[in-house]
N, C-alpha and C positions, 0 to 999 in steps of 0.2 A: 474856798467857796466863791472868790470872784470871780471866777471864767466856768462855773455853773450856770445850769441854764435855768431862765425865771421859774419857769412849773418847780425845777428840783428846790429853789429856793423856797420856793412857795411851799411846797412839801416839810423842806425843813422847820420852816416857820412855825407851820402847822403842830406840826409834832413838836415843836416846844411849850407849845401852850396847851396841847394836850398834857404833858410831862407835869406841868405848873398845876392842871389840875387833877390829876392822879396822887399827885405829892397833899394837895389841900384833904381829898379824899383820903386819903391815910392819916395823917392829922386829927381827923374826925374821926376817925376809926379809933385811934390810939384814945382820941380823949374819950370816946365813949364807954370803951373797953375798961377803962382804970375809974369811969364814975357806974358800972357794973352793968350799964345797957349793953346787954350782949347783942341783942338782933340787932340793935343802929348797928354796931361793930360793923357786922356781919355783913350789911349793906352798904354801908360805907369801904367796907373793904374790898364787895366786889364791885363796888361802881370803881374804887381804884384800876383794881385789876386790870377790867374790862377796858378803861381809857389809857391806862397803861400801852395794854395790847394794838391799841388805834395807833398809838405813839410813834410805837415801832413798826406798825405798817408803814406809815406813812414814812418812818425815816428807812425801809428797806426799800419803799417808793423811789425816793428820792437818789437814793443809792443805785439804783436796777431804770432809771429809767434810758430807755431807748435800747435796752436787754430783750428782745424777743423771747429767748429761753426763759429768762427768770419771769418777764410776766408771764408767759402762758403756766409755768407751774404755779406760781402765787395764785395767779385765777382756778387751776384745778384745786389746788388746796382752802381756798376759800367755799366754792362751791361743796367741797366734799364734808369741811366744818358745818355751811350752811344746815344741809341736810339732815345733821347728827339732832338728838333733842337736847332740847336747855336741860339747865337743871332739876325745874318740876315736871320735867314730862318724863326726863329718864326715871323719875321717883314714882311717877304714873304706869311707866312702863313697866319697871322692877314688882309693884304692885299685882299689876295684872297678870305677871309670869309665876308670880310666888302662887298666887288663885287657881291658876292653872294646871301649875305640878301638884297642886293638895288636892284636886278633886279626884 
């Protein structure tokens, strides 16, 4: 990594301290789950996830940079994720289809 360039470093960085807080978030998750708070779990597990997945952005960032091809797909695949709904909207959505096929 010494003859990386600062950004990729930078990136690296980054995503280590995402990693460090993905790992605390799971930690919480575990101890919630064994003193029988399910929902913290639950939340704790996807704020892990979720930072998790920054993580690896940032280290496939770091990896692809000065890639033309990989950024322009990383950016269609992000914008295409954007788009999709969260998880209470898809539960909104499913809702509103179930109302629809019963009438």
């Amino acid at each position: 990594m010494t003859d990386s360039s600062p950004d990729a470093r930078h990136q690296f960085e980054l995503a280590k301290k995402e990693l460090q807080l993905a790992l605390m978030f799971a930690k919480v998750s575990s101890s919630a789950y064994s003193q029988g708070k399910l929902q913290h779990a639950w939340d704790a597990r996807s704020k892990a996830e979720a930072v998790r997945a920054r993580a690896v952005a940032q280290l496939v960032g770091a990896v692809a940079a000065g890639d033309e091809a990989i950024d322009t797909m990383l950016g269609e695949v992000q914008d295409a994720l954007a788009s999709l709904p969260t998880g209470s909207e898809s539960y909104l959505w499913t809702r509103a289809a179930i109302r629809r096929t019963a009438v």
